[in-house]
GUDOBA-242634 format. One record per residue (C-alpha): residue in one letter; x, y, z; residue number from 1. Coordinates in steps of 0.001 Angstrom, whole numbers, plus 500000, padded with zeros to 6 digits. Layout:
N
res x y z n
a X Y Z NUM
...
% end
This chain:
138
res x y z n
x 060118 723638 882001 1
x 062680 720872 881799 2
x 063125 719464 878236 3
x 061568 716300 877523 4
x 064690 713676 877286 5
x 064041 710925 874457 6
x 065656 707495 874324 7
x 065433 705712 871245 8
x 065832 702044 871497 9
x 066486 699266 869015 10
x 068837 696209 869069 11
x 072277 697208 867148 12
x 071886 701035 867651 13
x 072856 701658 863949 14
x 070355 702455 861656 15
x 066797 702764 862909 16
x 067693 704334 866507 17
x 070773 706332 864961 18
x 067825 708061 862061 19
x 066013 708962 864988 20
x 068285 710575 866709 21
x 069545 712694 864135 22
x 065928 713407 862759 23
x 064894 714277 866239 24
x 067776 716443 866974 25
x 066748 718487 863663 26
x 062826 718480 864879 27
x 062734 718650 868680 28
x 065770 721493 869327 29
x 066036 722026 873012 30
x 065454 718023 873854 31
x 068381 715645 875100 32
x 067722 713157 872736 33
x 070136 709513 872723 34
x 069912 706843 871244 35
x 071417 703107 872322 36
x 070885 699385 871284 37
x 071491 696166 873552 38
x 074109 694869 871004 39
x 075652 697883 869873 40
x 078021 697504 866685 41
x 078546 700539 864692 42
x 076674 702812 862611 43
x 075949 701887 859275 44
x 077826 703998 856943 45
x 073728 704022 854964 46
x 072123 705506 857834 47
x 075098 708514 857699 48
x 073926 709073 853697 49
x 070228 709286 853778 50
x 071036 711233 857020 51
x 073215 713903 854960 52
x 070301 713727 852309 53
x 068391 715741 854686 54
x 070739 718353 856006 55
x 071817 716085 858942 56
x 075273 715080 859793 57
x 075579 711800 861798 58
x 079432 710976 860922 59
x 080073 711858 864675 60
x 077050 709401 866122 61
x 078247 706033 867753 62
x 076720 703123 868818 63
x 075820 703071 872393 64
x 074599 700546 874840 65
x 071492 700285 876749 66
x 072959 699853 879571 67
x 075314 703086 879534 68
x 071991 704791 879814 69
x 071037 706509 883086 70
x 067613 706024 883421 71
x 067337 709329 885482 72
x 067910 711233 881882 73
x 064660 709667 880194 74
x 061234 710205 880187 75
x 060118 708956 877003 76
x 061551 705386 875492 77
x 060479 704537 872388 78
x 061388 701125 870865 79
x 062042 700681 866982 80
x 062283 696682 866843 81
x 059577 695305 864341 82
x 061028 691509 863115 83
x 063406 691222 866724 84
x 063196 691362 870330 85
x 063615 694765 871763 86
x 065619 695775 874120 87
x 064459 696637 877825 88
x 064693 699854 879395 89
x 064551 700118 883589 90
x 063674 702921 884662 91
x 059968 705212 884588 92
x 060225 706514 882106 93
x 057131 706037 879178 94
x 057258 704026 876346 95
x 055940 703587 872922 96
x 056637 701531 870588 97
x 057283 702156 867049 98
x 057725 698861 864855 99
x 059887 700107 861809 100
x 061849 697173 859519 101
x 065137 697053 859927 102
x 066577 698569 856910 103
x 069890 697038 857563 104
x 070449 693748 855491 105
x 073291 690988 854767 106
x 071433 689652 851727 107
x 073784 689953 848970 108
x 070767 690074 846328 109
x 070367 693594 847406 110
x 072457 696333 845676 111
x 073498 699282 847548 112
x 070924 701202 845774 113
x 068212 698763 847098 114
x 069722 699707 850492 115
x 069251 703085 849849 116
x 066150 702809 849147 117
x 065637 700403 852663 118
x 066833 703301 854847 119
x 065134 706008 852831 120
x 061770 704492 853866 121
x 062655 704363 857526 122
x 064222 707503 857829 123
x 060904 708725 855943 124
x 058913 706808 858262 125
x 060792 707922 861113 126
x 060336 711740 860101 127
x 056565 711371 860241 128
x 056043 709859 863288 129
x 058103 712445 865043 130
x 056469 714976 863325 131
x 052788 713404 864948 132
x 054824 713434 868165 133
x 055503 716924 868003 134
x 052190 718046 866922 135
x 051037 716218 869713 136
x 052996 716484 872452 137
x 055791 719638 872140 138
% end
């Protein structure tokens, strides 16, 4: 059987789509998993910490752009945009879409501690809907 190749999708391809990758890396071993963004800037240094709080080590990950993705290594896109416009994915590959906040945030009213907090609830979030996903599907 050919392992199920996941694309996670989201607009800067550094926090939301960069936890999922990691987390699904840890969850779903023996699936090519990526991750890319249609503006990709780099990973925020939060998503590498609540990362490492679970035994995962993203200091290597990099932004990536949508369209550096060959469709022909996809079968299953799923989107992470909840507030923005999500990126589009050619190709056949099946799609759901997962509308998580974007932790990421330039208000200065928020301590890093808040911000911790931010990408601890989507990485959180993130974990259990992959976990569904893997009861369901692997």
């Amino acid at each position: 059987m050919t392992p199920t190749r996941i694309l996670f999708l989201c607009v800067a391809n550094s926090a939301r789509s960069q936890m999922a990758e990691g987390l699904a890396r840890q969850l779903l071993p023996g699936h090519l998993i990526q991750s890319a963004g249609s503006r990709p800037s780099q990973v925020n240094p939060y998503a590498i910490e609540v990362l490492a709080e679970v035994g995962i080590d993203a200091g290597t990950h990099s932004s990536k752009s949508v369209q550096d993705i060959d469709p022909a290594t996809v079968d299953l896109v799923i989107t992470l945009c909840a507030e923005e416009v999500c990126p589009l994915f050619l190709g056949k590959a099946e799609r759901l879409h997962w509308p998580i906040q974007d932790p990421a945030s330039d208000d200065p009213a928020l301590t890093p501690e808040a911000l911790r907090a931010r990408f601890r609830a989507g990485r959180d979030e993130l974990r259990q809907r992959l976990e569904a996903l893997k009861c369901d599907r692997f």
